[in-house]
C-alpha positions as CSV (number, residue, x, y, z in Angstrom):
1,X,-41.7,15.4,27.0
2,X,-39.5,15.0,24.1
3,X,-40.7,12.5,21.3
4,X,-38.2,11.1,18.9
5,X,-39.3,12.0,15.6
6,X,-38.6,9.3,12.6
7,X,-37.1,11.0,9.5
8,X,-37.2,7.7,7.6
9,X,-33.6,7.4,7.2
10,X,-32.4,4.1,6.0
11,X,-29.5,3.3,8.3
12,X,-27.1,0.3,7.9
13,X,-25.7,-2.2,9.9
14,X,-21.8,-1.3,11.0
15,X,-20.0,-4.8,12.2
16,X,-17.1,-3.9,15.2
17,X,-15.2,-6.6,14.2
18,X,-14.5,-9.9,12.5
19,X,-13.8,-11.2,16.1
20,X,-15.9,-12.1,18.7
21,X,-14.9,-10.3,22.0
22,X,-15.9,-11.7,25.4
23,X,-19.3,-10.1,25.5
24,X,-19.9,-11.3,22.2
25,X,-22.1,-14.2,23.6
26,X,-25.2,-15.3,24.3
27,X,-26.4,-17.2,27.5
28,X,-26.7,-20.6,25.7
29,X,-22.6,-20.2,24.8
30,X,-23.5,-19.4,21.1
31,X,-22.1,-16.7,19.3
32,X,-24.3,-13.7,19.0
33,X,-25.2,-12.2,15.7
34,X,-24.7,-8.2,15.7
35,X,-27.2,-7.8,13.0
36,X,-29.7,-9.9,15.4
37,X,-28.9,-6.8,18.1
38,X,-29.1,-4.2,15.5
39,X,-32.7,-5.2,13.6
40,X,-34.0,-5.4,17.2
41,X,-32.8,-1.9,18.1
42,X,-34.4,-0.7,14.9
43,X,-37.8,-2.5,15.4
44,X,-37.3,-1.6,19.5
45,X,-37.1,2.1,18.3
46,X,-40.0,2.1,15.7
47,X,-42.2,1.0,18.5
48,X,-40.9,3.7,20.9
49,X,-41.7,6.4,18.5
50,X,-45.1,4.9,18.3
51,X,-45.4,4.3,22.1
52,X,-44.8,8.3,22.3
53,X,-47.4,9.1,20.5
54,X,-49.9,6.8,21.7
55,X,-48.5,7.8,25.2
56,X,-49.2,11.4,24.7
57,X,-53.4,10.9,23.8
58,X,-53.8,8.3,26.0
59,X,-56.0,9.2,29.2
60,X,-53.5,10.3,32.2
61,X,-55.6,7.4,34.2
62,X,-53.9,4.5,32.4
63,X,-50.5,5.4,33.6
64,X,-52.3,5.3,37.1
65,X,-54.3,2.2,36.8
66,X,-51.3,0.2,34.5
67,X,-48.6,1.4,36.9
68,X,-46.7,-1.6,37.4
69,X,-46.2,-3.3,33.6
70,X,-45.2,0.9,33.8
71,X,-42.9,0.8,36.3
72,X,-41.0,-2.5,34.7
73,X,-40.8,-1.0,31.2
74,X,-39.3,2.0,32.4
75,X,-36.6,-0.6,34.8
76,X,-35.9,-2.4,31.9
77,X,-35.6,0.8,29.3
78,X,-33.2,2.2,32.5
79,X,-31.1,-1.1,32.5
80,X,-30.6,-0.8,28.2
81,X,-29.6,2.7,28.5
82,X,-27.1,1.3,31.6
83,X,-25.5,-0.7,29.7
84,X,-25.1,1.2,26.2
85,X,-23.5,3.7,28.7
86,X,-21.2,1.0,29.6
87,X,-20.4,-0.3,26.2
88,X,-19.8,3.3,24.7
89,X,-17.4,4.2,27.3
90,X,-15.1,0.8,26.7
91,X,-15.5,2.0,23.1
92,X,-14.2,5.2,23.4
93,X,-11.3,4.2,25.9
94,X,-10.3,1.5,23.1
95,X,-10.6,3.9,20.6
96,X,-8.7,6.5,21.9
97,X,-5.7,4.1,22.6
98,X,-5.7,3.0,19.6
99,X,-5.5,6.3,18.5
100,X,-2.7,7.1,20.3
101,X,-0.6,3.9,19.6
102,X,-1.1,4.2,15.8
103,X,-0.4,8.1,15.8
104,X,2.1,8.8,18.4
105,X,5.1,8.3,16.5
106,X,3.7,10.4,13.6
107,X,3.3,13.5,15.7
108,X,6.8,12.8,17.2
109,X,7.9,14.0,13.5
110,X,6.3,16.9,14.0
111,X,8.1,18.1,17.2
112,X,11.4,18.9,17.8
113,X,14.0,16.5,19.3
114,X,14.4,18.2,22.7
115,X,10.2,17.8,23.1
116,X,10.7,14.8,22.3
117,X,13.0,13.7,24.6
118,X,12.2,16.1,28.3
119,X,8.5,16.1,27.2
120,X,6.4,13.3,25.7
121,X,7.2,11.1,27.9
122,X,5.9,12.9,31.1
123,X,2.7,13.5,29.1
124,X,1.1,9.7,30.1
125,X,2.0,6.0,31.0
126,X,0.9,5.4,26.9
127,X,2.8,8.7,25.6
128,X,6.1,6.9,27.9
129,X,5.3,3.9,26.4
130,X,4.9,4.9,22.9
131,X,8.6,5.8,23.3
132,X,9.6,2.0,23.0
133,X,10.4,1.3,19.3
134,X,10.9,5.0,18.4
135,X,10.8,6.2,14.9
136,X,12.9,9.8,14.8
137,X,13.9,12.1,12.2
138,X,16.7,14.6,13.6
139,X,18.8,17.4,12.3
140,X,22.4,17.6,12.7
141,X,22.3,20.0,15.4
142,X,20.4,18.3,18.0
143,X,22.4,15.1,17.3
144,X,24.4,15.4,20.7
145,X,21.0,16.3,22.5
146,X,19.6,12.8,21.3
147,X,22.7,11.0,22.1
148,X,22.8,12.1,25.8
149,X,19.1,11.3,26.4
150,X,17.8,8.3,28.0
151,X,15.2,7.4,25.1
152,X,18.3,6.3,23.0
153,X,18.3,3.4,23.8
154,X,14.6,2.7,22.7
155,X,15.0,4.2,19.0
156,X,14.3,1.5,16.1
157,X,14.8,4.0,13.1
158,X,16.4,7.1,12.6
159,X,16.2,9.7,10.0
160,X,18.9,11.8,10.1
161,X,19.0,15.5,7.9
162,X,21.5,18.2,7.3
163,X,24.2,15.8,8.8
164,X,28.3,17.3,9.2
165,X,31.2,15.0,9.1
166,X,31.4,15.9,13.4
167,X,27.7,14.0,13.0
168,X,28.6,10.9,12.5
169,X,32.1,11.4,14.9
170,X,29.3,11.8,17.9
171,X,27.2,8.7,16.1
172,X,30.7,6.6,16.2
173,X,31.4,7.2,19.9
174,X,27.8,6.1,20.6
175,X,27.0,2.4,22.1
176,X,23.3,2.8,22.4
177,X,21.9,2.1,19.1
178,X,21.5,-1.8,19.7
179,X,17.7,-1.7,18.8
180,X,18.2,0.9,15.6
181,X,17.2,-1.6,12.5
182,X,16.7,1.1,10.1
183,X,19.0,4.4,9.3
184,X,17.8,7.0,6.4
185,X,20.7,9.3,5.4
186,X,19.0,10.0,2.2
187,X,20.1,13.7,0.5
188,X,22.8,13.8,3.0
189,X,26.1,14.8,2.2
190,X,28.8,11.8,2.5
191,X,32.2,12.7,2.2
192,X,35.3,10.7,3.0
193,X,36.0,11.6,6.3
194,X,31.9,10.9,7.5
195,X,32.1,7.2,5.9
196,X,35.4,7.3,8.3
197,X,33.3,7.7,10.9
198,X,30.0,5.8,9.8
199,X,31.8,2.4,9.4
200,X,33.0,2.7,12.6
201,X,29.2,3.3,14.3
202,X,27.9,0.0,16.9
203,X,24.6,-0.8,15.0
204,X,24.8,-4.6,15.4
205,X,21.3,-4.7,14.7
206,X,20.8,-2.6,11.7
207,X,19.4,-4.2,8.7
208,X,17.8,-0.9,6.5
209,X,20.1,1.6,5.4
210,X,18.8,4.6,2.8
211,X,21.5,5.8,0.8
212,X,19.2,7.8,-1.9
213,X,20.1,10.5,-3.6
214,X,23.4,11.1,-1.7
215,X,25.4,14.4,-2.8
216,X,29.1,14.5,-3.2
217,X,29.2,10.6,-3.0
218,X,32.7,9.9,-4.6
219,X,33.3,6.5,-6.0
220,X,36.8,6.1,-3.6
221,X,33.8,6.8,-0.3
222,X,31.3,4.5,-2.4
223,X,34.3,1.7,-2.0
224,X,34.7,2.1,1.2
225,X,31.5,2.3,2.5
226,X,30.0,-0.6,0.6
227,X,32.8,-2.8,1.1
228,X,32.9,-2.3,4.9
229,X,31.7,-4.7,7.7
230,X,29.8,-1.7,8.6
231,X,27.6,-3.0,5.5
232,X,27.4,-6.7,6.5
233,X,24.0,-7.1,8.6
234,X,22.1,-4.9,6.0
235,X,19.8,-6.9,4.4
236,X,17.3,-3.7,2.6
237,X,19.7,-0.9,0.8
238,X,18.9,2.1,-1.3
239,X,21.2,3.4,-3.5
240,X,18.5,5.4,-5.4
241,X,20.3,8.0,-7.9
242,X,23.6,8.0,-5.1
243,X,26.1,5.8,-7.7
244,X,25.6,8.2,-10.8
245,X,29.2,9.1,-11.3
246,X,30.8,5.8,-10.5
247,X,32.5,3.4,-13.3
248,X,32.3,-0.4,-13.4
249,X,35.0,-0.3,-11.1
250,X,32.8,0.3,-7.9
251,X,30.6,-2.5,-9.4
252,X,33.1,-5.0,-9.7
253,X,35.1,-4.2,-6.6
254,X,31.7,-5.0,-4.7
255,X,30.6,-8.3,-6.1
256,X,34.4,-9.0,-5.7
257,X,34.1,-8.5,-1.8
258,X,30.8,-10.5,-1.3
259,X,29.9,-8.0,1.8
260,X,26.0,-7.1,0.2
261,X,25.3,-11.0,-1.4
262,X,23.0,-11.4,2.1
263,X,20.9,-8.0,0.3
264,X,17.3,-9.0,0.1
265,X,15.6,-5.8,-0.9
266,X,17.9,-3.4,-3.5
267,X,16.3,0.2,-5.1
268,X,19.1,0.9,-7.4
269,X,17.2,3.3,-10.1
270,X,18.8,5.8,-12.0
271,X,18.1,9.7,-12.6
272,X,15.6,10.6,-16.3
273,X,18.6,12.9,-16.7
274,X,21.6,9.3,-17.0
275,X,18.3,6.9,-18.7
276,X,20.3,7.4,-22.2
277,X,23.5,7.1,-21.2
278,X,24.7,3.7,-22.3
279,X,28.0,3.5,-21.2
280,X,26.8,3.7,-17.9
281,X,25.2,0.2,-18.1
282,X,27.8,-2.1,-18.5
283,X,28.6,-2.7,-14.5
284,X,25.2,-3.3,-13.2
285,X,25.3,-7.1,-14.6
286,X,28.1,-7.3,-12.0
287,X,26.8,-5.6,-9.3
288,X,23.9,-8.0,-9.7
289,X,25.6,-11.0,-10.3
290,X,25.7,-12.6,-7.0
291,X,22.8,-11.6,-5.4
292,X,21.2,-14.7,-4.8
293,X,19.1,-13.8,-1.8
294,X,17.3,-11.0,-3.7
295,X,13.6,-10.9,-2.9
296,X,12.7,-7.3,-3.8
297,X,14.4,-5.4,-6.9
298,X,14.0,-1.7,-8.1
299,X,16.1,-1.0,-11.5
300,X,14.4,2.0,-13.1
301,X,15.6,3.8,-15.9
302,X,18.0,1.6,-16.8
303,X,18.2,0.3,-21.0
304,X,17.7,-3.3,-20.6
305,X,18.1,-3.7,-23.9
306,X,21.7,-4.2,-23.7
307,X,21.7,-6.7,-21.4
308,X,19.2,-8.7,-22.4
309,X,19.3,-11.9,-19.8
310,X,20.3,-9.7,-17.0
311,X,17.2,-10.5,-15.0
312,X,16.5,-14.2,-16.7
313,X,20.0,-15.6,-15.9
314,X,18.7,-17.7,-12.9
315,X,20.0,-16.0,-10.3
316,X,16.9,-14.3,-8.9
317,X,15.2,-17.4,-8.2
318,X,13.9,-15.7,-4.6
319,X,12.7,-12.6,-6.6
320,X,9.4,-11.9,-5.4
321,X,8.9,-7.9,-6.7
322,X,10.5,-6.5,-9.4
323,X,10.4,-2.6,-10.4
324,X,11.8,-1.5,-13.9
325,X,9.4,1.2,-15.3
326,X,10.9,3.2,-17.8
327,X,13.6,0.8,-18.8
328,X,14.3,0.4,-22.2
329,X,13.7,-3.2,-23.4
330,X,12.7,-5.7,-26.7
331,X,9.5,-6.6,-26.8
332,X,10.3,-10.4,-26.9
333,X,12.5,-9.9,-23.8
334,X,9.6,-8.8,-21.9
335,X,7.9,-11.7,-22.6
336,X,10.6,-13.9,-22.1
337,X,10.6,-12.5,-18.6
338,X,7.1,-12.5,-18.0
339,X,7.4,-16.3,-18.3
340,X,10.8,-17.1,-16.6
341,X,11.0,-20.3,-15.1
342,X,14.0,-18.9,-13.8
343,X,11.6,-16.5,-11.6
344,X,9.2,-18.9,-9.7
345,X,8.6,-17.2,-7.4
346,X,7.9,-13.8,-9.1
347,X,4.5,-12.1,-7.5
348,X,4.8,-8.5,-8.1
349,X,5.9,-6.5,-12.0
350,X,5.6,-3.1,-12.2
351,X,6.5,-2.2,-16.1
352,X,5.2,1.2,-16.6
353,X,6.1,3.5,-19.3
354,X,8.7,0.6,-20.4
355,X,10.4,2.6,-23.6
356,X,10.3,1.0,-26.7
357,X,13.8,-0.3,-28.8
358,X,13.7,2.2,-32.4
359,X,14.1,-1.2,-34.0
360,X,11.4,-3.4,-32.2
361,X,8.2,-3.5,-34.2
362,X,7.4,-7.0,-33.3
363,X,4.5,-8.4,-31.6
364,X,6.0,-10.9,-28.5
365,X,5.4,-14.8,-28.9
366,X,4.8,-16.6,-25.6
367,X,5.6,-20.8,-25.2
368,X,2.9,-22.9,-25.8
369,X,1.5,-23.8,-22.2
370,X,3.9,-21.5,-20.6
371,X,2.6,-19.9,-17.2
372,X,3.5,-16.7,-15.4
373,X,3.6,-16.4,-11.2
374,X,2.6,-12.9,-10.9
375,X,-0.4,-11.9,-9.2
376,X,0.2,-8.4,-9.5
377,X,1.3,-6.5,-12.3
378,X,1.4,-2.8,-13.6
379,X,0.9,-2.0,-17.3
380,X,0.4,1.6,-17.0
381,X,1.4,3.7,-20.6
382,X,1.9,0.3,-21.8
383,X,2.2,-1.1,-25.8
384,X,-0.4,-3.4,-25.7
385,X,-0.4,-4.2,-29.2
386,X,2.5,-6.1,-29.2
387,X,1.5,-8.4,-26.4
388,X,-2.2,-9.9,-27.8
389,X,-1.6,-12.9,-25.8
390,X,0.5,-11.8,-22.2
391,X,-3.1,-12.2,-19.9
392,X,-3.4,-15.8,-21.4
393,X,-0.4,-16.6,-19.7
394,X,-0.4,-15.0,-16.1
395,X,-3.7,-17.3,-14.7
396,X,-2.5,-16.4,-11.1
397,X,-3.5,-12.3,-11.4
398,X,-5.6,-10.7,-8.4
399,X,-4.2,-7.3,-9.1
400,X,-4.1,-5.5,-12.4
401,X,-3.3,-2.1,-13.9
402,X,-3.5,-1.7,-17.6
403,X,-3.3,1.7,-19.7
404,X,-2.4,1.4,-23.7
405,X,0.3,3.9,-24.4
406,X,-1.6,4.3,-28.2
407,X,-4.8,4.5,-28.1
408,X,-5.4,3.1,-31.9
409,X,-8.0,1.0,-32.9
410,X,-6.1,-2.1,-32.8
411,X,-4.9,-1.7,-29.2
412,X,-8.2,-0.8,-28.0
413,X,-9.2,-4.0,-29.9
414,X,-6.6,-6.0,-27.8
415,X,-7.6,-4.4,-24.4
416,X,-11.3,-5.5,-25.1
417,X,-9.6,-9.2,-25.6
418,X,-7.6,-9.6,-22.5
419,X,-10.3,-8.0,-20.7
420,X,-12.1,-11.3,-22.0
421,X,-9.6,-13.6,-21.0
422,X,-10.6,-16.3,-18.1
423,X,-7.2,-15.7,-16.8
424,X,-8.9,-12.3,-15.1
425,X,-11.5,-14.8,-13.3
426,X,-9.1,-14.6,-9.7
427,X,-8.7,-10.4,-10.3
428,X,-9.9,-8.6,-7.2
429,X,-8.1,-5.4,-8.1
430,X,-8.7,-3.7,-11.6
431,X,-7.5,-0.3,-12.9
432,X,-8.1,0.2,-16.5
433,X,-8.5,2.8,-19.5
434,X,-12.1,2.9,-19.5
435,X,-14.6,3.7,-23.0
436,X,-17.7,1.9,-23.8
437,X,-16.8,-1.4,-24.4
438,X,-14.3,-1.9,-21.4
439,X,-17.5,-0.8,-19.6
440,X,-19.9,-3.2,-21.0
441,X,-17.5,-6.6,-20.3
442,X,-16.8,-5.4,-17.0
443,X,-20.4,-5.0,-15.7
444,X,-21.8,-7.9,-17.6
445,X,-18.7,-10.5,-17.9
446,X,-19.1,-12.9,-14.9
447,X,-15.3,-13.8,-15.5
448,X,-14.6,-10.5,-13.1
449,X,-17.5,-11.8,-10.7
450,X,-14.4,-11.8,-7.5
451,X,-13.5,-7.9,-8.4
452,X,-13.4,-6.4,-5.5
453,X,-12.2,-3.0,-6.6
454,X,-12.2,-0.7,-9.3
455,X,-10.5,2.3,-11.0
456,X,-11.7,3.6,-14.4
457,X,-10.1,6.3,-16.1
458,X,-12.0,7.8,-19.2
459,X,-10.5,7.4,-22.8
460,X,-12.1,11.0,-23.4
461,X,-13.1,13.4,-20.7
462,X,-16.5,13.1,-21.5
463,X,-17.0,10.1,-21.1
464,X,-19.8,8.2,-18.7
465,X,-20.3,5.0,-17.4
466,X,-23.7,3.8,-18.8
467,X,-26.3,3.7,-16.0
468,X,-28.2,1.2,-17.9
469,X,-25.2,-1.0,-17.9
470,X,-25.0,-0.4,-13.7
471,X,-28.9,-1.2,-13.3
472,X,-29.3,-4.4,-14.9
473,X,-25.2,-5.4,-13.8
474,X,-25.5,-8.7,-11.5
475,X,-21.8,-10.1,-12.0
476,X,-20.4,-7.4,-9.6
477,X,-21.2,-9.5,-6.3
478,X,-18.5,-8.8,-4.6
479,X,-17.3,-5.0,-5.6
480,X,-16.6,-3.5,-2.0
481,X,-14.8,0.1,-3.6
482,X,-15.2,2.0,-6.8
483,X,-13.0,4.6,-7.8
484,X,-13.4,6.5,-11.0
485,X,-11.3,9.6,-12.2
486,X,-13.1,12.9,-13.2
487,X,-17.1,12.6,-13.7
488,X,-17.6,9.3,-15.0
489,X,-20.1,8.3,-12.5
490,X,-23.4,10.8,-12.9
491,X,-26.0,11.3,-10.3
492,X,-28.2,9.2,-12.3
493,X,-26.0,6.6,-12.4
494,X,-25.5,7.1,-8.0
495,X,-28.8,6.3,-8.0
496,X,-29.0,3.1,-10.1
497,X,-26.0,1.7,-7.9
498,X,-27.8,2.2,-4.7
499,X,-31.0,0.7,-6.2
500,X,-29.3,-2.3,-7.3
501,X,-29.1,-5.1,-4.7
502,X,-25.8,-6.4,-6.4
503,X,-23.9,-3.0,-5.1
504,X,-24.9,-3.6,-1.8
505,X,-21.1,-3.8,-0.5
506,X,-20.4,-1.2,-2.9
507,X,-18.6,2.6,-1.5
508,X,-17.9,4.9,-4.3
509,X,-15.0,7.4,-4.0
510,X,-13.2,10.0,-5.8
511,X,-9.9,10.0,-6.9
512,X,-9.2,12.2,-4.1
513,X,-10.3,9.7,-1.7
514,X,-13.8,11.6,-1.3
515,X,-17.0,9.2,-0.7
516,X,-19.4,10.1,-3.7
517,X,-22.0,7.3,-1.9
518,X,-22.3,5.9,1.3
């Protein structure tokens, strides 16, 4: 006979869902706790150990004499083990179609197109199924192969590599692409005579087209391709680094055909290699101009500083995201924008490694009373010193990222103020240059009591979060993930966070994504 042996390990209670299934209830029609089940199974199984051992000194008569009360403990031990049989099986079935419906289309990347097409789906009813809605990326070769197949007609995106100007000729003869929403020809060559053929492809559905980093795109093919009806149900475009040659021209002949004003997400950045190039600006304003139905906007590299209202003109009043790390722009600019009430509806700022004007030594001045929309916004390498007062006006953040760009003492006396501010009381999502001080207010200020999750990244190397800071920290209720860069967490200080009732939700991570506790 084999006893179970207790090694003492504390285990914890895993919920399998936020749902109740259909066995999730109890006789009387009430909904059954899982922790209920799971401190029953561990005070069931602490008895069973000592059952064992009682069983195993006990005179062999007892069993004889005691055989019924016996015989029904063992039929009711058999019917448990019955139906955790049952349960883990459903388990593993559900699991493993999830698994398959999440990664199929993944592993499709992975294989060639001709697999693809006379294989996967033979493999199962789920692998056939998993066809439906397919996500492909192709080369130019097996283009005719994917054409003439009968999973066409199922593709939703297509990612297309290496493509020929006799590509796009088979693409335009094509009338199967009436579920393909989203086309990537990113680092493609387009030339004159492939736009001659693109604009004459049936997508009628297509509403994502990637046009990043393009080669050889001319501003006569630009023209053409931008101002086609080909262009008219897009409603997401990237022109990432693909208009880098092109004059005003280009700009103005698009806002002068109105074919992209129904554009709702635009990445227009520009290469670090054209971010000083100034004559290169002017023509953007236009582009922009009449893009009313703007919800998501990338403009990276660009110098701001030259067209100062660009973004505040009230024209982007359905902006919701905007992108424009490493643009060059005045410090009172940025605040102006920061507070637009010509962006209501503005959620989401990334303004990393904004460059500073030579000029622009001022500190920003916000409105009296004046409130920001954003919830999330992105500070990283950021001049904190002239913006003592931004935090006070953005009461509506749950995600913030904030590195100073100098690390003198008067920004690191700033950071230590916002990180004060009540505004931070709705923050569930901090990342921030971490020393001492940040460290003490953010375990012992019960303004950041609905932080959820954290990333600290040392001033100095060497530096450590305090452990007596982690053991006597109660403010922390509801930190669920901890994530800090290099060692700033010791295994002294491991210790003190699984000691402390208040880190109870708590997993701590690496960097790399590595759990450092459990």
């Amino acid at each position: 006979m084999t006893v179970i042996q207790n090694n003492n390990k504390k285990r914890k209670h895993e919920e399998s869902s936020q749902f109740p299934s259909d066995d999730e209830f109890c006789e009387d029609g009430k909904i059954m706790d899982e922790s209920d089940l799971f401190e029953e199974l561990m005070e069931v199984n602490c008895k069973l150990i000592s059952l064992a051992k009682k069983a195993k000194v006990v005179d062999c008569r007892y069993f004889m004499y005691n055989s019924g009360i016996i015989d029904e403990f063992i039929g009711n031990f058999y019917e448990f083990l019955k139906q955790a049989e049952l349960q883990q099986k459903k388990a593993v079935k559900s699991s493993s179609e999830q698994f398959n419906s999440d990664v199929l289309s993944e592993i499709y990347q992975f294989l060639d197109t001709s697999t693809v097409i006379h294989g996967c789906g033979l493999v199962s009813k789920l692998w056939n199924q998993s066809l439906k809605g397919l996500k492909l990326k192709v080369r130019a070769q097996n283009i005719d192969i994917l054409l003439n197949s009968s999973i066409i007609t199922n593709i939703t995106q297509l990612e297309l590599v290496s493509t020929t100007d006799e590509t796009f000729k088979l693409l335009s003869n094509c009338r199967n692409l009436d579920k393909l929403n989203s086309l990537d020809l990113s680092s493609n060559k387009l030339e004159k005579a492939s736009i001659d053929h693109l604009i004459k492809c049936h997508m009628p559905n297509l509403t994502e087209l990637n046009l990043a980093y393009i080669k050889q795109f001319t501003e006569t093919a630009a023209i053409e391709l931008l101002n086609s009806r080909f262009m008219k149900s897009i409603k997401k475009l990237d022109l990432c680094e693909s208009l880098e040659n092109c004059s005003k021209n280009l700009f103005a002949s698009i806002s002068q055909s109105k074919i992209l004003n129904q554009i709702t997400h635009l990445k227009i950045n520009r290469s670090t290699y054209n971010r000083y190039i100034t004559d290169k600006e002017h023509g953007i304003d236009i582009f922009l101009n009449d893009k009313f139905s703007l919800e998501h906007l990338e403009t990276v590299h660009y110098q701001l500083d030259v067209l100062p209202n660009l973004l505040t003109n009230g024209n982007y009043k359905n902006l919701t995201s905007l992108d424009i790390c490493s643009c060059k722009i005045r410090n009172q600019v940025f605040a102006d924008l920061i507070v637009s009430p010509n962006l209501p509806n503005l959620t989401s700022l990334n303004a990393t490694y904004l460059r500073e004007v030579d000029d622009d030594k001022s500190v920003a001045e916000f409105p009296p009373n004046s409130e920001s929309s954003l919830t999330d916004l992105d500070l990283g390498n950021f001049r904190v010193a002239s913006f003592p007062k931004l935090v006070d006006h953005c009461p509506k953040l749950k995600k913030l990222i904030v590195y100073p760009a100098n690390t003198d003492e008067e920004s690191k006396k700033i950071l230590l103020n916002m990180m004060k501010s009540p505004n931070l009381s709705n923050v569930e999502y901090l990342d921030i240059l971490c020393w001492n001080e940040t460290s003490e207010i953010i375990f012992t200020n019960p303004i950041l009591s609905n932080l959820k999750e954290l990333h600290l990244s040392p001033l100095h190397y060497d530096d450590t979060v305090d452990v007596k800071l982690v053991s006597n920290c109660t403010n922390l209720i509801n930190l669920t993930t901890l994530i800090p860069y290099t060692d700033m967490v010791t295994k002294e200080c491991l210790q003190e966070f699984k000691k402390n009732p208040t880190f109870a939700k708590l997993n701590i991570r690496d960097f790399m994504g590595r759990p450092l506790m459990i």
